[in-house]
N, C-alpha and C positions, 0 to 999 in steps of 0.2 A: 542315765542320760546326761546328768549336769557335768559329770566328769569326761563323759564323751567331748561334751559341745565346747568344755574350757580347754581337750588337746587340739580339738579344730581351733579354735581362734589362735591358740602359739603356734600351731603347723601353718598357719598363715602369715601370723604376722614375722613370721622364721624365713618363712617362701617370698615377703614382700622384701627384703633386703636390694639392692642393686646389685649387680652382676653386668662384667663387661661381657658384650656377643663378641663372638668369635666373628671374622671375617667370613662372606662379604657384609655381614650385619654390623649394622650402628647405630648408636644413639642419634635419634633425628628430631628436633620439638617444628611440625608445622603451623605450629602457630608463631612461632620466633621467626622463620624462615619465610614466613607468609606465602607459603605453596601448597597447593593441593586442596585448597577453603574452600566448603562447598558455597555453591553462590544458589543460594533458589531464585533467584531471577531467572536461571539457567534452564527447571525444572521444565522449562516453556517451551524448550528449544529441541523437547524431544517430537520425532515429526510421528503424526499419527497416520495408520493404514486400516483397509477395510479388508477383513477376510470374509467372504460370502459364504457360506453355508452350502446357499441354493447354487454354486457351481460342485461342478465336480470336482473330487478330491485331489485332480494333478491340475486343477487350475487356481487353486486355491490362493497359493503361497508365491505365485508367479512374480506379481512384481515386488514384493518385498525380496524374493530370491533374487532376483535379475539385478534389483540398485545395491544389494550388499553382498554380492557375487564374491569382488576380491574379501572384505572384513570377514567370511565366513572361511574362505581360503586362508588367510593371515592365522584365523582364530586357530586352524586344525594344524597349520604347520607349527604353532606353537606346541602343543598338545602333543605333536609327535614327536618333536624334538624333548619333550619333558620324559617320553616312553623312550627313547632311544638309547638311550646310556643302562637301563633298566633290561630292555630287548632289543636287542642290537636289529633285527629286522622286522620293527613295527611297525610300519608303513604296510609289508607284504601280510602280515599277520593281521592287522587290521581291514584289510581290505578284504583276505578270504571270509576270515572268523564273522565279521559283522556282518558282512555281504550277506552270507549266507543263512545272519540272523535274522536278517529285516523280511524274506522268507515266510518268519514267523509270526510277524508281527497282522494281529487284526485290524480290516480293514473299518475307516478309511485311513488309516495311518501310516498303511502299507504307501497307498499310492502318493500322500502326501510327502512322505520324505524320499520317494522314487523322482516324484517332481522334482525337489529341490534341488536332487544329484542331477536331474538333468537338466535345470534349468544352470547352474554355476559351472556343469560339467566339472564336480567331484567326485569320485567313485563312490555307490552310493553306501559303503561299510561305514567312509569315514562318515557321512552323514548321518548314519545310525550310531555312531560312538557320540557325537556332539550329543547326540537329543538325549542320550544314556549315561552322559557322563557323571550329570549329578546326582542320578542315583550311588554312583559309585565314590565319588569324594565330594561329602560340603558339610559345614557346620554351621548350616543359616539359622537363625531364630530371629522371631516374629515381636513385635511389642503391639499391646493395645492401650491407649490411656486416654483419656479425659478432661479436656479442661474447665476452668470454673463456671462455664457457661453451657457446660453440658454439648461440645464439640468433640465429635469418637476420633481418633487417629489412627489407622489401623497401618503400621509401618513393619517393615522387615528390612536386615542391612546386605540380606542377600549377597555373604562373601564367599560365593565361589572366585574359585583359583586360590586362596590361601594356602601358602605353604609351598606354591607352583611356581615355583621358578624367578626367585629375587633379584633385581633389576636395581644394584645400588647407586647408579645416577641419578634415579626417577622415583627411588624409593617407594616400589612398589612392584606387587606381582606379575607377572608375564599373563597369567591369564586374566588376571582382573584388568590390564591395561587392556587387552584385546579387544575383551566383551564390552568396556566401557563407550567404543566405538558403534555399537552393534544395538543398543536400545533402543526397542518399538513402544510407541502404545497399538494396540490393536481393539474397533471395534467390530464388533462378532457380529455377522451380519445375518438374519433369518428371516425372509415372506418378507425382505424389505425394510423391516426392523429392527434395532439395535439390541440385541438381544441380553449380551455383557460386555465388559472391556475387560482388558488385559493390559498388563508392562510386559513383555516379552524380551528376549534378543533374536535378533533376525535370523533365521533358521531355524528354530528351535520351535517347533507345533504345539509345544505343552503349553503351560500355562501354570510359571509359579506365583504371581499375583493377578487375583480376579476381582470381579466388583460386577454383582448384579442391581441393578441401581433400583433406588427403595426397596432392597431383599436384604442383601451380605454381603458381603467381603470373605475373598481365601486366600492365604498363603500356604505355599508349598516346605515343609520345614524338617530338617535330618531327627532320626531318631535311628538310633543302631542297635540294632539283634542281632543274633545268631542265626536264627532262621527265620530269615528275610522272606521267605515264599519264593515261588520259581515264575511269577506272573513275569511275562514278557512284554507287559506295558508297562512301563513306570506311571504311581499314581499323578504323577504331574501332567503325562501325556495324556494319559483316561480324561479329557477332560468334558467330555457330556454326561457325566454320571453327575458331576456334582452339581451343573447346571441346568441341563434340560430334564432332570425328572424330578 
């Protein structure tokens, strides 16, 4: 084991060297340039919405679909143009392939994302590739810690779009710039009651950060198999299993 663990520390500190990136990457320090510094005064500025429960499932998501109609359009043309150069006719492949997945999908989820296609009037495939996307590309992880006065922080840096599509003026992702437009809180409404909240992005019905208040806290986080199962919910969409029972 001791000779394992002393060639991990020289494969690292071998792997830590500098190395110039190729174009369009570069070396960028945002703390010198003073851009992009998160501000938590800002944390405030996200607007919160009520998703009802006790409505039916295409009434659901209504007006958060309707105010970020265009952001969820922006978000997919991104998306397709990142598939494009890959499949030259992803637009028409996505619209039969997914179309005819959502088909599959149990309800109420079925109707909740039928809504949404109809409420922004996008075809409702691409709709179902947004909500499915990140089961297919992300490398989020979660942190929990403590400070000295016994305060939980239950954070995740939730970087989807990594690796999608670099933006060397703005030095930053094409889809993380999208979705960054696109952040809900949502709280879950049931018999009148607040049942739990959520951080969302607008469109999206799942649920990768939850909080049932004096219960828990979830976050949605990658782990890759082989055999990933063939369930045609992703566990971030399922989200009354972890809450209501």
């Amino acid at each position: 084991m001791r000779p394992l663990l002393l060639l991990a520390v020289a494969f690292s500190a071998a792997s830590a060297r500098h190395v110039d990136l190729p174009s369009p990457y570069s070396d960028y320090c945002i703390l010198q340039n003073k851009t992009n510094l998160y501000d938590p005064q800002r944390q405030f500025d996200i607007p919160w919405y009520n998703v009802n429960l006790d409505l039916p499932p295409k009434q659901r998501w209504t007006q958060i679909s309707k105010a970020y109609s265009q952001q969820i359009k922006d978000l997919i043309a991104v998306l397709i143009d990142l598939i494009t150069p890959i499949i030259p006719d992803a637009l028409e492949w996505v619209d039969v392939l997914f179309g005819d997945l959502e088909q599959k999908l149990p309800q109420p989820y079925r109707d909740e994302i039928q809504s949404i296609a109809d409420d922004t009037g996008i075809p409702v495939g691409q709709i179902v590739v947004y909500n499915i996307f990140y089961e297919i590309f992300t490398v989020c992880t979660s942190i929990i810690a403590q400070d000295p006065n016994g305060h939980i922080v239950h954070a995740r840096n939730l970087d989807f779009g990594l690796f999608l599509g670099w933006n060397p003026d703005t030095h930053e992702w094409a889809i993380s710039s999208a979705l960054r437009k696109m952040i809900v809180n949502v709280n879950w409404i049931k018999d009148g009651k607040i049942l739990y909240k959520s951080n969302n992005f607008a469109g999206y019905i799942g649920i990768y950060n939850g909080m049932k208040q004096g219960a828990f806290s979830i976050t949605a986080n990658e782990r890759f198999q082989l055999a990933g199962g063939e369930n045609p919910v992703p566990a971030s969409i399922n989200r009354y299993i972890d809450f209501l029972l």
